[in-house]
C-alpha positions, 0 to 999 in steps of 0.5 A, a space after each residue: 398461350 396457344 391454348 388461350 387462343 384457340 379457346 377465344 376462337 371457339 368462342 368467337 365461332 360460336 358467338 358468330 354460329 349464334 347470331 346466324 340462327 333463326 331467331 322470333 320473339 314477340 316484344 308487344 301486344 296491342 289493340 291498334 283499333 276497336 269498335 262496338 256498336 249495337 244499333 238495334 238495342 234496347 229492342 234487340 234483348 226483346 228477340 229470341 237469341 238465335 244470332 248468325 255470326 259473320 267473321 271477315 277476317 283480315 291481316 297484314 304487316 309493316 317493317 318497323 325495322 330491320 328486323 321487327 315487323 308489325 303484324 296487325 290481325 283485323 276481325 270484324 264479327 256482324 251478328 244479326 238476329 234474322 235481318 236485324 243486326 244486334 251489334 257489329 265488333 271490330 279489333 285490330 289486334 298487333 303485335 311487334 314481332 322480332 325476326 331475324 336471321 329468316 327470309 323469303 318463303 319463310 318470313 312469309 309463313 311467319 308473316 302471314 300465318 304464325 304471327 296471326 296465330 299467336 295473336 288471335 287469342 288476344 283478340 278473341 278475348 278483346 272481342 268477347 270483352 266487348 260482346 258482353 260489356 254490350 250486355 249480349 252473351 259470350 262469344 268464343 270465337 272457335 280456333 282459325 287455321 291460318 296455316 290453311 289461309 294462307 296457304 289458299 291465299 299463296 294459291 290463289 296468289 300464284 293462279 293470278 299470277 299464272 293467268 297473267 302470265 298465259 295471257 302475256 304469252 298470248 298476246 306476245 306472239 299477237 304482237 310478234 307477228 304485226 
């Protein structure tokens, strides 16, 4: 009975070290939004295909719940033909993630770097779905380091924050001395 006991309590440790663990899934894929338009056509096909492509890219993310959280990666691709634009191709691809058991700098590397990266081929592939259902040809979008982003976006984030607090620390002592 003893033994009986103690195998109950090793389980119920290990079940309680289980839920402890950092733990990630993706539980869905979605386009949110999309948009193609291709103003200058049927004219465009006449140019010679030498296109300048611009990326504006863009995320963010929502708790759903206590432990899911919509991220939402935004591309919009303009491609111009010298000053003409040959189409412009918006997606907001999304993915409900679930995230339990990580918090503070952490989450955030999830949030803003992982997250995007295991949804940028999605929306790789719905662009580029679009890009040739316009009748224009192929684009692959090379692969982003969203690490790197945001890693500068953090930087940048503490430099404002930084100025802002050497600016308060000017004027507390402008204001101690009236």
């Amino acid at each position: 009975m003893a033994e009986n006991d103690n195998q109950q309590g090793a389980a119920g440790a290990q079940q309680q070290t289980d839920e402890n663990q950092p733990q990630f899934a993706l539980q869905r894929v979605y386009i949110k939004d999309s948009s193609f338009e291709a103003p200058n056509t049927p004219l465009i096909f006449q140019e010679q295909w030498k296109p300048q492509v611009s990326m504006d890219l863009n995320t963010n993310h929502t708790k759903v719940s206590d432990n899911q959280y919509e991220v939402v990666l935004s591309l919009t691709l303009t491609t111009k033909i010298g000053e003409q634009t040959a189409y412009i191709v918006e997606v907001q691809q999304a993915g409900v993630f679930m995230i339990k058991n990580i918090e503070g700098a952490r989450l955030g590397q999830m949030l803003g770097a992982y997250c995007p990266s295991v949804l940028f081929p999605y929306a790789r592939e719905s662009i580029d779905t679009l890009v040739t259902k316009g009748s224009f040809p192929a684009l692959m979008l090379a692969p982003v380091n969203f690490d790197a982003i945001y890693q500068q976006a953090l930087k940048r984030k503490q430099e404002e924050q930084g100025g802002a607090a050497a600016e308060e620390g000017q004027e507390q002592p402008q204001g101690q001395s009236h």
